[in-house]
Biotite code that builds the C-alpha atoms (Angstrom):
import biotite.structure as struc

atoms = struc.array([
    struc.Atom([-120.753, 114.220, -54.476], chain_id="A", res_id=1, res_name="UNK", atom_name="CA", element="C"),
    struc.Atom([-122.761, 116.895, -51.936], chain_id="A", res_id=2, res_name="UNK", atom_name="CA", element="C"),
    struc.Atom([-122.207, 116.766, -48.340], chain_id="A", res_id=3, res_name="UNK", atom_name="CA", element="C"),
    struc.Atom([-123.358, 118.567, -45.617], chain_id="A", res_id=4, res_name="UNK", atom_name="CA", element="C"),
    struc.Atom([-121.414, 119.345, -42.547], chain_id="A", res_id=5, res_name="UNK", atom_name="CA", element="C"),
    struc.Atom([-122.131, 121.020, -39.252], chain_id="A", res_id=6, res_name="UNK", atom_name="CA", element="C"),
    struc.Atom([-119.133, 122.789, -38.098], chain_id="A", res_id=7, res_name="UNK", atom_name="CA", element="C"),
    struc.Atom([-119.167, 125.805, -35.492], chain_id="A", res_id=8, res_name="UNK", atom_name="CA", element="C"),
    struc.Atom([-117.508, 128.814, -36.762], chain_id="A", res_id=9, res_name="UNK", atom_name="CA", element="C"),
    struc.Atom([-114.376, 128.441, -34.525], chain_id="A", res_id=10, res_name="UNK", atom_name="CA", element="C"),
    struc.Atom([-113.906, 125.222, -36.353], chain_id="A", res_id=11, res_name="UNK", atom_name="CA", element="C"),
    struc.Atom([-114.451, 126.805, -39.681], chain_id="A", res_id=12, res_name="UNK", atom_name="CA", element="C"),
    struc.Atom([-112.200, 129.240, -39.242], chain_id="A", res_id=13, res_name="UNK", atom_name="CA", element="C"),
    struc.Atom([-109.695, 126.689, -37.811], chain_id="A", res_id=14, res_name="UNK", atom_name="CA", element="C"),
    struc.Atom([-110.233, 124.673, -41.176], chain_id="A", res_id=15, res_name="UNK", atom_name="CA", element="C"),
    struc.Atom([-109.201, 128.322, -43.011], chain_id="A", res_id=16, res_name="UNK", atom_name="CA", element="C"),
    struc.Atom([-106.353, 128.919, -41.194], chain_id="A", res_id=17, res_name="UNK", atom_name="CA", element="C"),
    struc.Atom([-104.761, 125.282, -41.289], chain_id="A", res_id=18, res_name="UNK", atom_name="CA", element="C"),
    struc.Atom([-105.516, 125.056, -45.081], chain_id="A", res_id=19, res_name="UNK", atom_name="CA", element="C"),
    struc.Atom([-105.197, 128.386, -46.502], chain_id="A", res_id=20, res_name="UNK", atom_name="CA", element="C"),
    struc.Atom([-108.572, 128.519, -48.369], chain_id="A", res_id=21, res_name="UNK", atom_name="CA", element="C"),
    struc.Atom([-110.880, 130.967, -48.005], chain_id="A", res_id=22, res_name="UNK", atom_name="CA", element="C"),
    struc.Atom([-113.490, 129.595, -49.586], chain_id="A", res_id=23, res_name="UNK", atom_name="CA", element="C"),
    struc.Atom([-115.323, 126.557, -47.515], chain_id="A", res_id=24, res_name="UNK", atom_name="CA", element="C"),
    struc.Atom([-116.231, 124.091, -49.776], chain_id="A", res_id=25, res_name="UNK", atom_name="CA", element="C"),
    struc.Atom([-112.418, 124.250, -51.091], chain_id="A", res_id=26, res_name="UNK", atom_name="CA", element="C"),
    struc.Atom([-111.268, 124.420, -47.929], chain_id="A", res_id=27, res_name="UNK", atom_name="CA", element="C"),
    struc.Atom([-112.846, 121.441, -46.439], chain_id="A", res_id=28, res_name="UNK", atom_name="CA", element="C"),
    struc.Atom([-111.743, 119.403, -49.232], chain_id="A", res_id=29, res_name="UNK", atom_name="CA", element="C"),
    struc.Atom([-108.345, 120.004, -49.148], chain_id="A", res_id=30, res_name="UNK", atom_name="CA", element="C"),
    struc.Atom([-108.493, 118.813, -45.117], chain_id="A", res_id=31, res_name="UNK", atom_name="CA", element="C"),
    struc.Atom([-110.189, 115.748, -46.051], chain_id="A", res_id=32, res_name="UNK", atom_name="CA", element="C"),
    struc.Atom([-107.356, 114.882, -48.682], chain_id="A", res_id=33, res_name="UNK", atom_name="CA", element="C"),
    struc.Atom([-104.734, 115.772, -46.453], chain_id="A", res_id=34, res_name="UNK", atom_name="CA", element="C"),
    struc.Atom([-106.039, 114.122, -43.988], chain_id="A", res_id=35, res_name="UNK", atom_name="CA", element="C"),
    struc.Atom([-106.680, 110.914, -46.076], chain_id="A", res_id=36, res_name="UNK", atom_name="CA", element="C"),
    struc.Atom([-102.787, 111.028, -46.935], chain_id="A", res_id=37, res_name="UNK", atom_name="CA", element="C"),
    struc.Atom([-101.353, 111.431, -43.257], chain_id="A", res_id=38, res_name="UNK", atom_name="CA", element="C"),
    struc.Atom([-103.564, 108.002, -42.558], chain_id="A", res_id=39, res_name="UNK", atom_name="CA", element="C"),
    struc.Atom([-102.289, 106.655, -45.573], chain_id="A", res_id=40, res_name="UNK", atom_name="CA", element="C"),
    struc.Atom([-98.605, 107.382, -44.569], chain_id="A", res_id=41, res_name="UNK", atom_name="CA", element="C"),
    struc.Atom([-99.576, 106.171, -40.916], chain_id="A", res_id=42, res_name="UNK", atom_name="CA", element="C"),
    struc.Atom([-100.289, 102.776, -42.306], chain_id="A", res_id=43, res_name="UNK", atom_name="CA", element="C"),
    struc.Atom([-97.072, 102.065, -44.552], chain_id="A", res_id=44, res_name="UNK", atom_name="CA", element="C"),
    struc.Atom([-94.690, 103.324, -41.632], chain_id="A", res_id=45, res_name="UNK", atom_name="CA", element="C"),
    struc.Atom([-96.652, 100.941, -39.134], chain_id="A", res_id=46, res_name="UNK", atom_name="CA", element="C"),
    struc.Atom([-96.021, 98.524, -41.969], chain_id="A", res_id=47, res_name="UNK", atom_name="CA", element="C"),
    struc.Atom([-92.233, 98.946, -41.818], chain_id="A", res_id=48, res_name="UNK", atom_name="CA", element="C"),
    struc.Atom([-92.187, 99.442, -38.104], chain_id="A", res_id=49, res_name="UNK", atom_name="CA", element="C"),
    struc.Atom([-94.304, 96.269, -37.626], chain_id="A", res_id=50, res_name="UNK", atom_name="CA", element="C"),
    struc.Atom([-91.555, 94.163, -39.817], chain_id="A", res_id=51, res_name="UNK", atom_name="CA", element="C"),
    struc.Atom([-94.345, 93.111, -42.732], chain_id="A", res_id=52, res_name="UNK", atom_name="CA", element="C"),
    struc.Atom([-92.532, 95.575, -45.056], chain_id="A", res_id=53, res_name="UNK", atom_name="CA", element="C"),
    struc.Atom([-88.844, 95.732, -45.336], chain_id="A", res_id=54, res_name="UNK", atom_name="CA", element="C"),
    struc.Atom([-86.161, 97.449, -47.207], chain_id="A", res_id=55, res_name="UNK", atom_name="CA", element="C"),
    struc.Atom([-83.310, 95.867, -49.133], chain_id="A", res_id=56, res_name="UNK", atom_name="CA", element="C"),
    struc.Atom([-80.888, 98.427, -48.040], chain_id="A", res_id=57, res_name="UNK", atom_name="CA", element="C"),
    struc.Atom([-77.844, 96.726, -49.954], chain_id="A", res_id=58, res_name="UNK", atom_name="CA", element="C"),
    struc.Atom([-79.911, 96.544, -53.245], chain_id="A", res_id=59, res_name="UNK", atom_name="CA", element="C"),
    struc.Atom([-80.825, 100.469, -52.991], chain_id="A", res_id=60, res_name="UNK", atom_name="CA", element="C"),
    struc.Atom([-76.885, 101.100, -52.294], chain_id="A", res_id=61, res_name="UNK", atom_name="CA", element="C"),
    struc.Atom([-75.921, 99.187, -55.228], chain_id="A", res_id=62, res_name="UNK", atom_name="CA", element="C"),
    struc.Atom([-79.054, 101.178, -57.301], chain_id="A", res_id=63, res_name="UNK", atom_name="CA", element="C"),
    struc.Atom([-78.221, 104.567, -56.205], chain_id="A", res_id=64, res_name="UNK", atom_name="CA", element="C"),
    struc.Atom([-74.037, 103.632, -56.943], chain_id="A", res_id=65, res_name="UNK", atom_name="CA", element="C"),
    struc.Atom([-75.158, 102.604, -60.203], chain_id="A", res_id=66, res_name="UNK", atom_name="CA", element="C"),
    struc.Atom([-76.807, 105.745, -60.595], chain_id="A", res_id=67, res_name="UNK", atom_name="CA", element="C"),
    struc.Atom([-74.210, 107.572, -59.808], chain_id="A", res_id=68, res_name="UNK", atom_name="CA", element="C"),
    struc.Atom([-71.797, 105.452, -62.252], chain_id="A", res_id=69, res_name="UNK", atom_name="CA", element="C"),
    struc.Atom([-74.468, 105.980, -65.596], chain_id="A", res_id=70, res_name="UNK", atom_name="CA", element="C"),
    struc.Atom([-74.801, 109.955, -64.177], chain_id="A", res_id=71, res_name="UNK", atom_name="CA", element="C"),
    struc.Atom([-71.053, 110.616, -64.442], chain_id="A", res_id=72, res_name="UNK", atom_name="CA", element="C"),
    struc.Atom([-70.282, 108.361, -67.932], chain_id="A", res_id=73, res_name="UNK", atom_name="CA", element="C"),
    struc.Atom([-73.428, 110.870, -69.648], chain_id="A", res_id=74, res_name="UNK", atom_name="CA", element="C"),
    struc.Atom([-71.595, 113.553, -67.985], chain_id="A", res_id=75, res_name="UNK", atom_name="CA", element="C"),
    struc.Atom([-68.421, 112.600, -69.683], chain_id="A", res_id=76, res_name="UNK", atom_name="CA", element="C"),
    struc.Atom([-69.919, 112.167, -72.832], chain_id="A", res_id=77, res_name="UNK", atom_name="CA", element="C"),
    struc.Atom([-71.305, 115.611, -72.316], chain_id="A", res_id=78, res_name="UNK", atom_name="CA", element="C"),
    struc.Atom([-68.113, 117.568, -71.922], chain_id="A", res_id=79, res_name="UNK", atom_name="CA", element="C"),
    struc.Atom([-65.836, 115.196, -74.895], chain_id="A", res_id=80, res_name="UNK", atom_name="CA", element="C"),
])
């Protein structure tokens, strides 16, 4: 889909200089996505921080021990 945005050249260049691009319809594009995912992240940390998400950290120590158990027995197997 076409837009059309009014932006004064200060912003512009501002857009080029935080992004990269050099070209503007890439370069407004990737600030829109980026954008999109720093709201995105905003809303599943106030999530967590609000107490409606939560984290099982004693099931995620067990996973990552587990992990690290099946890691070293291929490692094993590896080297016999």
């Amino acid at each position: 889909m076409k837009i059309t945005v009014e932006l004064s050249d200060t912003e512009l260049r501002e857009v080029f200089k935080a992004t990269g691009q050099d070209k503007k319809g890439p370069a407004i594009r990737q600030l829109v996505h980026e954008a999109l995912q720093l709201r995105k992240r905003a809303q599943v940390a106030q999530k967590f921080l609000s107490g409606k998400w939560s984290v099982d950290a004693k099931a995620a120590t067990r996973a990552r021990k587990n992990d690290r158990i099946a890691a070293q027995a291929v490692s094993e197997q590896w080297r016999d």
